[in-house]
N, CA, C and O atoms as a Tripos MOL2 file, in Angstrom:
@<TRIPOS>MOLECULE
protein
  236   235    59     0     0
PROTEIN
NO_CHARGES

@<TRIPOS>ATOM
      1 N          71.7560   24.4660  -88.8460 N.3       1 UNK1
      2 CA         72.9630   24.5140  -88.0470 C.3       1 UNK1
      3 C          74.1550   24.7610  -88.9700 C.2       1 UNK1
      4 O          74.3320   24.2750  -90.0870 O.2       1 UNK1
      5 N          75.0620   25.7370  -88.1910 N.am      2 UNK2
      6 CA         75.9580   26.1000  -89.3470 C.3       2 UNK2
      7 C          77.1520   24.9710  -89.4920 C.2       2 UNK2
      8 O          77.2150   24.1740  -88.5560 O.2       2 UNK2
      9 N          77.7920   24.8650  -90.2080 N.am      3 UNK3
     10 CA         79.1710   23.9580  -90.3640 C.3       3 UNK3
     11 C          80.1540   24.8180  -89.6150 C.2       3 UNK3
     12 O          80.2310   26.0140  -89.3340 O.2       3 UNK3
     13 N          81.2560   23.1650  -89.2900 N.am      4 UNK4
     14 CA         82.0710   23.4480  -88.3210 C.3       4 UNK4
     15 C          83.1790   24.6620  -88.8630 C.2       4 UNK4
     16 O          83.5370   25.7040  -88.3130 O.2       4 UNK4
     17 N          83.6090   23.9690  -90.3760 N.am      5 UNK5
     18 CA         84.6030   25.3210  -90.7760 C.3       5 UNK5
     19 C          83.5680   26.7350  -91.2410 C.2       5 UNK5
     20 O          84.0690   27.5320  -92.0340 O.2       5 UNK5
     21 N          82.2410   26.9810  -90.7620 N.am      6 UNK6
     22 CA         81.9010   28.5030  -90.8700 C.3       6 UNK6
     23 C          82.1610   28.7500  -89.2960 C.2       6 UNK6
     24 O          82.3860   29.9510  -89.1520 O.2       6 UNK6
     25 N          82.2200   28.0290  -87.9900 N.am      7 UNK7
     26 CA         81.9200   28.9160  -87.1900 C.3       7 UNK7
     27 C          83.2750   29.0000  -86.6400 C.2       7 UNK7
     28 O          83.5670   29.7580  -85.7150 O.2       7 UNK7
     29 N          84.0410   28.2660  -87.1820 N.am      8 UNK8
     30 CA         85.7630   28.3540  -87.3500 C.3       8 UNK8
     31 C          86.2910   29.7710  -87.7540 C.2       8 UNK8
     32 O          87.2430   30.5010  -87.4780 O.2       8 UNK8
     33 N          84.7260   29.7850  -88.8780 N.am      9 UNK9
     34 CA         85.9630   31.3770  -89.8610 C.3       9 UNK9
     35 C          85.2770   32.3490  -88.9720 C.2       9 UNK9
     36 O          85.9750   33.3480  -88.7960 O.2       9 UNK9
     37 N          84.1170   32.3790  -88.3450 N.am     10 UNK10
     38 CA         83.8380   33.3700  -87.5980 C.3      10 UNK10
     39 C          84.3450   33.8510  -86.4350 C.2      10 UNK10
     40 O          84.3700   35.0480  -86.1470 O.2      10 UNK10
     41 N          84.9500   32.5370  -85.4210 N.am     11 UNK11
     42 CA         85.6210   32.6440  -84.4460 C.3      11 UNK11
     43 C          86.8310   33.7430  -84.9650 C.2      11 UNK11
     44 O          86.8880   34.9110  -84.5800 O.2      11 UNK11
     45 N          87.6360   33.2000  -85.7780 N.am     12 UNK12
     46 CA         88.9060   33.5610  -86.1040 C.3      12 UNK12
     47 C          89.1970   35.2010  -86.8370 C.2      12 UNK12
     48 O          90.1760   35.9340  -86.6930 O.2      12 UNK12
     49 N          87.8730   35.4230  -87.6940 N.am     13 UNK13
     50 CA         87.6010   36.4260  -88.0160 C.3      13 UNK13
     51 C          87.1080   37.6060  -86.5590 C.2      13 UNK13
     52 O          87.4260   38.7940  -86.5980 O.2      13 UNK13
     53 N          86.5570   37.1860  -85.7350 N.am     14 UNK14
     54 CA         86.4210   37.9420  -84.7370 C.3      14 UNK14
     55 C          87.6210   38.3050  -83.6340 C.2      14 UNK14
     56 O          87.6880   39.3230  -82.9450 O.2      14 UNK14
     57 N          88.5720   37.1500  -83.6660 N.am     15 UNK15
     58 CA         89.7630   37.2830  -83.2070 C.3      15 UNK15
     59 C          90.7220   38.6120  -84.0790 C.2      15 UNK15
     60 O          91.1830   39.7330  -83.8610 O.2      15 UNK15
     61 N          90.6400   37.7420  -85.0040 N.am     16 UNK16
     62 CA         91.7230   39.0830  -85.8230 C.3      16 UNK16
     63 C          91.1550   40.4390  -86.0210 C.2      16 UNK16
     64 O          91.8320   41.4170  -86.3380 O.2      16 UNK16
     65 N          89.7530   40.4450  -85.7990 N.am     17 UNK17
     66 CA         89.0590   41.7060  -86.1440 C.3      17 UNK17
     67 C          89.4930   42.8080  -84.7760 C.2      17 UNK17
     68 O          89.8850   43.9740  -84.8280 O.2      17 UNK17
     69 N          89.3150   42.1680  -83.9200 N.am     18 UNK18
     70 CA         89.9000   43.0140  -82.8050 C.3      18 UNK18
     71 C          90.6310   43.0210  -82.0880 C.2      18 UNK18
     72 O          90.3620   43.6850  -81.0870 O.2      18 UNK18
     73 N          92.1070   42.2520  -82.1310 N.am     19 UNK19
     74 CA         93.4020   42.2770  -82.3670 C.3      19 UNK19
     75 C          94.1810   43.4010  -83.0860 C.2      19 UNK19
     76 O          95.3510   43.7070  -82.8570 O.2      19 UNK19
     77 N          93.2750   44.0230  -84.0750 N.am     20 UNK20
     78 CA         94.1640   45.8140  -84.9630 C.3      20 UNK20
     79 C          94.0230   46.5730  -83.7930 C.2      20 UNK20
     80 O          95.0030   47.1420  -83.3130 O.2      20 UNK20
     81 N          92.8350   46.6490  -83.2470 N.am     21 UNK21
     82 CA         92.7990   47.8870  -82.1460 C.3      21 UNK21
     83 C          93.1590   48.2210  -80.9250 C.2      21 UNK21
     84 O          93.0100   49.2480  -80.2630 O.2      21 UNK21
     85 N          93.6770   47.1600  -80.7150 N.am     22 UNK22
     86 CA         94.5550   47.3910  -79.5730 C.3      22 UNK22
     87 C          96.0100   47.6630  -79.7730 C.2      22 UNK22
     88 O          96.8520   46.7670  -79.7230 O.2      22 UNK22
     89 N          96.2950   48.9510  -80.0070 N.am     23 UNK23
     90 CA         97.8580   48.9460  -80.5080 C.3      23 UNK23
     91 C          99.0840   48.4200  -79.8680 C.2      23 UNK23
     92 O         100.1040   48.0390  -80.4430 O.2      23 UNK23
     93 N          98.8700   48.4470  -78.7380 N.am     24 UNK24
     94 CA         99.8730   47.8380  -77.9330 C.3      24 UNK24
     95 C         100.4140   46.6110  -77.6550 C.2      24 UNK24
     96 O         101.4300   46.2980  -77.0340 O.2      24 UNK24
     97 N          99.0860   45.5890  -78.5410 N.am     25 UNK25
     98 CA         99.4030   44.1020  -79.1220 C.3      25 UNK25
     99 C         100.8360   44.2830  -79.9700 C.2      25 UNK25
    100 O         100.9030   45.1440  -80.8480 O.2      25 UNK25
    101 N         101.8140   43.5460  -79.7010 N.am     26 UNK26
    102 CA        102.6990   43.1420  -80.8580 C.3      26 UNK26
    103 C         102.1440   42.3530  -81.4350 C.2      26 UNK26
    104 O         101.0330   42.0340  -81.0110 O.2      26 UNK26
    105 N         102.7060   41.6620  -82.7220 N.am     27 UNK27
    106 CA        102.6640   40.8320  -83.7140 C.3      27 UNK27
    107 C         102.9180   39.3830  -82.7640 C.2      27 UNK27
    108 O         102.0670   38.4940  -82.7300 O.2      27 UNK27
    109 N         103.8450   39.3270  -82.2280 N.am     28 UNK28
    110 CA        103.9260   37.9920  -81.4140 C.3      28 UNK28
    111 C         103.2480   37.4160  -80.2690 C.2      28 UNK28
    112 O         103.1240   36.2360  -79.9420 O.2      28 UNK28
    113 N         102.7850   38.6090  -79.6600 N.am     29 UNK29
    114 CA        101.7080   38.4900  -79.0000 C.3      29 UNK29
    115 C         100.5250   37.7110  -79.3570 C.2      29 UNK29
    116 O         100.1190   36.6420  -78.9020 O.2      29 UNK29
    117 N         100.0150   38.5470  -80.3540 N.am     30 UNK30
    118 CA         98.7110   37.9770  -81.1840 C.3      30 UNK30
    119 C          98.9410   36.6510  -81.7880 C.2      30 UNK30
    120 O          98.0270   35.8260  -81.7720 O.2      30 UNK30
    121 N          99.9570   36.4070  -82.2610 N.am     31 UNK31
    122 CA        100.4440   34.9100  -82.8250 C.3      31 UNK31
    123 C         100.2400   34.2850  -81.4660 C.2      31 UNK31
    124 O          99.1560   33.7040  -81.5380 O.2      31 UNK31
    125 N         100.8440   34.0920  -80.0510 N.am     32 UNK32
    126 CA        100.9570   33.6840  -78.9970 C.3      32 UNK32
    127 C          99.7710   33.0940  -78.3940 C.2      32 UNK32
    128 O          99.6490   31.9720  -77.9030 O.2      32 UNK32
    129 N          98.8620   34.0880  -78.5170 N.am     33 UNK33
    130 CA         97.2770   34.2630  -78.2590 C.3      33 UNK33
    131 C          96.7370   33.3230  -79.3830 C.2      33 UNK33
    132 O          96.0590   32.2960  -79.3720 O.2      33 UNK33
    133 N          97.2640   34.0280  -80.2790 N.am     34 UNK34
    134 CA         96.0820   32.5080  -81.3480 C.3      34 UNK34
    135 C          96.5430   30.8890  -80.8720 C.2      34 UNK34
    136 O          95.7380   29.9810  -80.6610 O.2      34 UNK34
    137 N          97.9770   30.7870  -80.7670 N.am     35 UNK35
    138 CA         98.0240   29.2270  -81.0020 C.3      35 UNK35
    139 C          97.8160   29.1210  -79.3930 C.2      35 UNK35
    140 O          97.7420   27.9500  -79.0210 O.2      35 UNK35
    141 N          97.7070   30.0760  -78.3700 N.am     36 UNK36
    142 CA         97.1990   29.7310  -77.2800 C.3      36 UNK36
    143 C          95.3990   29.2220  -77.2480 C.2      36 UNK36
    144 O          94.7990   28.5110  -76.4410 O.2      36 UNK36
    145 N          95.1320   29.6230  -77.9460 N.am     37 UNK37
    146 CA         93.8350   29.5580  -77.9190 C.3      37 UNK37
    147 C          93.1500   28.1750  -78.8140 C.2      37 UNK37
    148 O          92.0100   27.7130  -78.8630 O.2      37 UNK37
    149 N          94.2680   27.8470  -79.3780 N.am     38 UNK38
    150 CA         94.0240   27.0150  -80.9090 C.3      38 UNK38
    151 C          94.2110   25.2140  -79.9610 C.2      38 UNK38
    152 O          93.6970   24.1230  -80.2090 O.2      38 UNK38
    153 N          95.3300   25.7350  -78.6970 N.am     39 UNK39
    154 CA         95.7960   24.5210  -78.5340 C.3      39 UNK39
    155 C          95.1270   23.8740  -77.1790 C.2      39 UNK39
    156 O          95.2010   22.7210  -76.7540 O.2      39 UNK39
    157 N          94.4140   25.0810  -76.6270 N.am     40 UNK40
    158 CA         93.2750   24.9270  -75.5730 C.3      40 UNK40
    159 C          92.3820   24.2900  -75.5880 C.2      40 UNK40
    160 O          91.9660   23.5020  -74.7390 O.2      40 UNK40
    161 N          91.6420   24.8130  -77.4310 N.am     41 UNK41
    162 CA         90.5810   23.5560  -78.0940 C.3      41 UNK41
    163 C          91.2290   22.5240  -78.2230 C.2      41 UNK41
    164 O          90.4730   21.5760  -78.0090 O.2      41 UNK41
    165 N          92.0500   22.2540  -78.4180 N.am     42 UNK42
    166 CA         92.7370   20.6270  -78.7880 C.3      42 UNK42
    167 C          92.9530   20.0460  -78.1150 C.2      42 UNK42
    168 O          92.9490   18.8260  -78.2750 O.2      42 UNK42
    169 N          93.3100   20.7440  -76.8090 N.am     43 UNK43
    170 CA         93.7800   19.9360  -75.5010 C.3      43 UNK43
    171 C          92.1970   19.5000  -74.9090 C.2      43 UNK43
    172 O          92.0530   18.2920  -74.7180 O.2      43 UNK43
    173 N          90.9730   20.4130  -74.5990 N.am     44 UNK44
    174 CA         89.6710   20.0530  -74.4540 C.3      44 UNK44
    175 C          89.3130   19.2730  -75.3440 C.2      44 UNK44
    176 O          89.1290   18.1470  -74.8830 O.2      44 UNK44
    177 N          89.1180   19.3530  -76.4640 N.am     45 UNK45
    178 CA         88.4130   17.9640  -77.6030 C.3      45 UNK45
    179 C          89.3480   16.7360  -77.2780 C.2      45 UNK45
    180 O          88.8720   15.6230  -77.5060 O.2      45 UNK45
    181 N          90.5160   16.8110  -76.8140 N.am     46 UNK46
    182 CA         91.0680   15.5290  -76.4190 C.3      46 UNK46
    183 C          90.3550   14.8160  -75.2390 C.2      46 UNK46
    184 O          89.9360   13.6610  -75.1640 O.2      46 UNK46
    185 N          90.3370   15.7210  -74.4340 N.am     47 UNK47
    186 CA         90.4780   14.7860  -73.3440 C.3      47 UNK47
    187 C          88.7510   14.6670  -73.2330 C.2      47 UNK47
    188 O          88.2810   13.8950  -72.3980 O.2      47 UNK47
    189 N          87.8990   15.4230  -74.0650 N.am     48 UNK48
    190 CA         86.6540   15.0500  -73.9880 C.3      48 UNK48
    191 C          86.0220   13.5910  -74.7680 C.2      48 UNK48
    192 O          84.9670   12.9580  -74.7140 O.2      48 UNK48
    193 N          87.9430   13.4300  -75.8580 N.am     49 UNK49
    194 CA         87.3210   12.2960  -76.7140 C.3      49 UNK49
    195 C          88.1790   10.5780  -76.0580 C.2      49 UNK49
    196 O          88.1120    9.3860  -76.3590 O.2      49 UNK49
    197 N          88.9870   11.5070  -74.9600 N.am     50 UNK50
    198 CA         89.0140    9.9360  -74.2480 C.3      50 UNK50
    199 C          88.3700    9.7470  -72.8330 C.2      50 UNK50
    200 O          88.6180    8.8580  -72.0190 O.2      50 UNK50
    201 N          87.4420   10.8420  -72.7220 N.am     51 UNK51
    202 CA         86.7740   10.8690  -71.6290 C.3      51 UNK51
    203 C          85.3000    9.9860  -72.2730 C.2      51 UNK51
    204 O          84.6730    9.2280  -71.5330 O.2      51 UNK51
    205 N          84.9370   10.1950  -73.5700 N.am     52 UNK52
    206 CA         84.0620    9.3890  -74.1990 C.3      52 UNK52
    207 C          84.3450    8.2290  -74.3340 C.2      52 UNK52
    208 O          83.5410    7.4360  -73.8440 O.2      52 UNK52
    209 N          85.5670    7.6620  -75.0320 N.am     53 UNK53
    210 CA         86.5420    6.5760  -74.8290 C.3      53 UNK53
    211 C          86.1270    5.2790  -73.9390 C.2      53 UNK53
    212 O          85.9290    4.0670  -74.0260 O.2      53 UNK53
    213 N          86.1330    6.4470  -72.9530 N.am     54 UNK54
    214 CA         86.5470    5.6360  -71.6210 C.3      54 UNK54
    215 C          85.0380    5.7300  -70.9280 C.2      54 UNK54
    216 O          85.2580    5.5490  -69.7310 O.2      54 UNK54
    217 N          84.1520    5.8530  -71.0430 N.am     55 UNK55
    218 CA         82.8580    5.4970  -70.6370 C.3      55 UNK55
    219 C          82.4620    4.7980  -71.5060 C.2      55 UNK55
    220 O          81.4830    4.1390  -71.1530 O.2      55 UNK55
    221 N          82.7640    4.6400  -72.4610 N.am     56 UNK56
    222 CA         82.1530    3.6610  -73.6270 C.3      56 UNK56
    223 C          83.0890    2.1010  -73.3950 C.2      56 UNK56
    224 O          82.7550    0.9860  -73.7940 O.2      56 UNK56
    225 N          83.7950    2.3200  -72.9550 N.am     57 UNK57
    226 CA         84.9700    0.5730  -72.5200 C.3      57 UNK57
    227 C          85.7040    0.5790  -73.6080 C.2      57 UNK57
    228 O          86.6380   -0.2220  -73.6440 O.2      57 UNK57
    229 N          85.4690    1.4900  -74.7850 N.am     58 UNK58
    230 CA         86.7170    1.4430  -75.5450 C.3      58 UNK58
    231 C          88.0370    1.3130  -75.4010 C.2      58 UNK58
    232 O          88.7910    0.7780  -76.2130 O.2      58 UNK58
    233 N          88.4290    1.9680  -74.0180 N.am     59 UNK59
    234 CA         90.1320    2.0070  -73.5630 C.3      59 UNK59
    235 C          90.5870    1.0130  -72.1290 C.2      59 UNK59
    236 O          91.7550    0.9840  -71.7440 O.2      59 UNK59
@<TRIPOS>BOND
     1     1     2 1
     2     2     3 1
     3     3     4 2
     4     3     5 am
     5     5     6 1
     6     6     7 1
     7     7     8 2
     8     7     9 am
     9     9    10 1
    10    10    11 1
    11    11    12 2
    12    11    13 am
    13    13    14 1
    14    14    15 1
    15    15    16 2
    16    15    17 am
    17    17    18 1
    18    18    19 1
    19    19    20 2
    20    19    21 am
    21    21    22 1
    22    22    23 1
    23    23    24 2
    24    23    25 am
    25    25    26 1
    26    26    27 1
    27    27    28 2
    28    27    29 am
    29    29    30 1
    30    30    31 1
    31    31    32 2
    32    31    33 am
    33    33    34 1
    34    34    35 1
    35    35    36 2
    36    35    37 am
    37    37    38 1
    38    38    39 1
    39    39    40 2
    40    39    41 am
    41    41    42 1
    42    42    43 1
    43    43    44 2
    44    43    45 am
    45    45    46 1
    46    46    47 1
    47    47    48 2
    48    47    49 am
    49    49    50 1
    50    50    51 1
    51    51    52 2
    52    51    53 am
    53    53    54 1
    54    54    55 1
    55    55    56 2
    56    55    57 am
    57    57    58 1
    58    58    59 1
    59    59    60 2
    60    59    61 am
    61    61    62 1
    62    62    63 1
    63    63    64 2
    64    63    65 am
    65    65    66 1
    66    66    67 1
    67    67    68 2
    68    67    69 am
    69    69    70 1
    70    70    71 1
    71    71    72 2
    72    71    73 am
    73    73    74 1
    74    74    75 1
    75    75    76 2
    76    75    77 am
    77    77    78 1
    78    78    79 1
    79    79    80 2
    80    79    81 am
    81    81    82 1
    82    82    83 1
    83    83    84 2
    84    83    85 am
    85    85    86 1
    86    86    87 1
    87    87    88 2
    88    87    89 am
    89    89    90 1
    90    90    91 1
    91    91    92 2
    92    91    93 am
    93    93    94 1
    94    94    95 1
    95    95    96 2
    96    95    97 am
    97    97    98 1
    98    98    99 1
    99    99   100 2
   100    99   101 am
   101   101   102 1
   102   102   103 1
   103   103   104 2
   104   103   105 am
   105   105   106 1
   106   106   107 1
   107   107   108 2
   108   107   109 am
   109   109   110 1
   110   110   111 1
   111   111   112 2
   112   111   113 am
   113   113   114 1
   114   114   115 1
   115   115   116 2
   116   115   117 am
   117   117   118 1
   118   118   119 1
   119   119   120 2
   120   119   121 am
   121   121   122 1
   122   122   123 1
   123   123   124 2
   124   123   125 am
   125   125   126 1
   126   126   127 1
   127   127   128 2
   128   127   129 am
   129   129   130 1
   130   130   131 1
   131   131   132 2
   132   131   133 am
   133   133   134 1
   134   134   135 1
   135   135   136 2
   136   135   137 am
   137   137   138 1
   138   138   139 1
   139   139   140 2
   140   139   141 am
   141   141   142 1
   142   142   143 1
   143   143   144 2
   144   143   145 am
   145   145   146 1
   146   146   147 1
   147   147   148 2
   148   147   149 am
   149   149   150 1
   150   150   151 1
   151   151   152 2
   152   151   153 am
   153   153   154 1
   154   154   155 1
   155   155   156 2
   156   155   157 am
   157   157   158 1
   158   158   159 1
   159   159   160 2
   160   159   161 am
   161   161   162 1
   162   162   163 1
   163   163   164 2
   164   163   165 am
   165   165   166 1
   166   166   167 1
   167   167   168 2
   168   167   169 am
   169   169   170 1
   170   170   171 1
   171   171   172 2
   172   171   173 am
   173   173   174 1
   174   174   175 1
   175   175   176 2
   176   175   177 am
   177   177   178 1
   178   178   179 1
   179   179   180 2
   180   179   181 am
   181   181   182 1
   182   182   183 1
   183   183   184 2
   184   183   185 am
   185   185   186 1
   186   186   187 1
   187   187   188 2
   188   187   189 am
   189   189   190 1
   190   190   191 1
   191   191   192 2
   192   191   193 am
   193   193   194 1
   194   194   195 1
   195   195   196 2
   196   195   197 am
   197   197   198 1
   198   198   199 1
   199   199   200 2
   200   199   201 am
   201   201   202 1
   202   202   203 1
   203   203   204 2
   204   203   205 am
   205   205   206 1
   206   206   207 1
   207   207   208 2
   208   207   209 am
   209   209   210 1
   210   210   211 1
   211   211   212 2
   212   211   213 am
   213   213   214 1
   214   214   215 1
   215   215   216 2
   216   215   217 am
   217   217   218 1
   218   218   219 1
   219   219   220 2
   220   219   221 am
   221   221   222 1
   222   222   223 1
   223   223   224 2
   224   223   225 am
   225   225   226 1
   226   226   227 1
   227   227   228 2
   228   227   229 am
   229   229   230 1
   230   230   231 1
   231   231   232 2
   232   231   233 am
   233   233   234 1
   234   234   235 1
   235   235   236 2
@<TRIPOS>SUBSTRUCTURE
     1 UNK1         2 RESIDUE 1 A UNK
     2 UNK2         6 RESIDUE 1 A UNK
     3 UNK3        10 RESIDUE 1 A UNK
     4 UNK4        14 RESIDUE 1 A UNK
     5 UNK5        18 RESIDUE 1 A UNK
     6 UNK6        22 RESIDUE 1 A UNK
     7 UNK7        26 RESIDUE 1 A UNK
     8 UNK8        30 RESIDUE 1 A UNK
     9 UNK9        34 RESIDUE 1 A UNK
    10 UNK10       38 RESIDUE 1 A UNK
    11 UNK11       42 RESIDUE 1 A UNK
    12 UNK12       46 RESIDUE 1 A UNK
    13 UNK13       50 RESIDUE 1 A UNK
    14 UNK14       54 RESIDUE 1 A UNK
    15 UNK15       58 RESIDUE 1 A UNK
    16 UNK16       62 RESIDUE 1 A UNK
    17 UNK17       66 RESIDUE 1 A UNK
    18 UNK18       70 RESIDUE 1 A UNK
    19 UNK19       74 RESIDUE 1 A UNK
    20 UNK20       78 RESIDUE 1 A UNK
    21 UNK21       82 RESIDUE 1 A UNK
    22 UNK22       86 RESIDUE 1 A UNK
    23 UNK23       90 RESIDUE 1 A UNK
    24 UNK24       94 RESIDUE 1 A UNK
    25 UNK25       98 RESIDUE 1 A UNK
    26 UNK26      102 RESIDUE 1 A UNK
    27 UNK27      106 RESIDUE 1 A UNK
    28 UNK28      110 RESIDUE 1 A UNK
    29 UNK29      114 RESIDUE 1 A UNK
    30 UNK30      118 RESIDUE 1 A UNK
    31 UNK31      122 RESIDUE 1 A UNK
    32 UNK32      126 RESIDUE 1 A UNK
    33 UNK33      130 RESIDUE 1 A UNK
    34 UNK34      134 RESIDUE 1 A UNK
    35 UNK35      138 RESIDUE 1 A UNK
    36 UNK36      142 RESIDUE 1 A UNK
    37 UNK37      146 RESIDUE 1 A UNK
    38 UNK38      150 RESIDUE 1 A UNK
    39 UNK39      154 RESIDUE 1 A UNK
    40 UNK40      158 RESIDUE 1 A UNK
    41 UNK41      162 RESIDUE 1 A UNK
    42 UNK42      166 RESIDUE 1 A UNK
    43 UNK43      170 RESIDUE 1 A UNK
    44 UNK44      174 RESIDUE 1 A UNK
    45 UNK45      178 RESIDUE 1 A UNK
    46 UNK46      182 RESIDUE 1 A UNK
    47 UNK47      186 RESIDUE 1 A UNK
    48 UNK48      190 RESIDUE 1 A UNK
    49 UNK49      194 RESIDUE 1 A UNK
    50 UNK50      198 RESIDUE 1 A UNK
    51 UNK51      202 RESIDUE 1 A UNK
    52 UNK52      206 RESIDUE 1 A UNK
    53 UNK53      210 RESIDUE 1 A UNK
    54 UNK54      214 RESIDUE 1 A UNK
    55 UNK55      218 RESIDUE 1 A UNK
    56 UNK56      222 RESIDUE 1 A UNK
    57 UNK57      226 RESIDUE 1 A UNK
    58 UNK58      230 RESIDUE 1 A UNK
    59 UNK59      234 RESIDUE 1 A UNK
């Protein structure tokens, strides 16, 4: 099983890889899109880790 920061660099590498070819992306766009995407996982691993939390009687 691979590690979490390889399938990190692969995600991200596949993001930026095809992000050049669409020319009509701006630069802020693609920034927009990444931390959209960055903060989607964070907002899901949250609420999956007080959804664990909270079946466990921790909270």
């Amino acid at each position: 099983m691979t590690s979490v920061s390889t399938q990190w660099g692969i995600v991200l590498h596949s993001l930026l890889s095809v992000l050049p070819v669409v020319e009509a992306v701006e630069a802020g766009n693609a920034i927009a899109l990444l931390l959209g995407v960055v903060l989607s996982i964070t907002g899901i691993c949250a609420c999956l880790g007080a959804y664990a939390h909270k079946r466990n009687g921790q909270i």
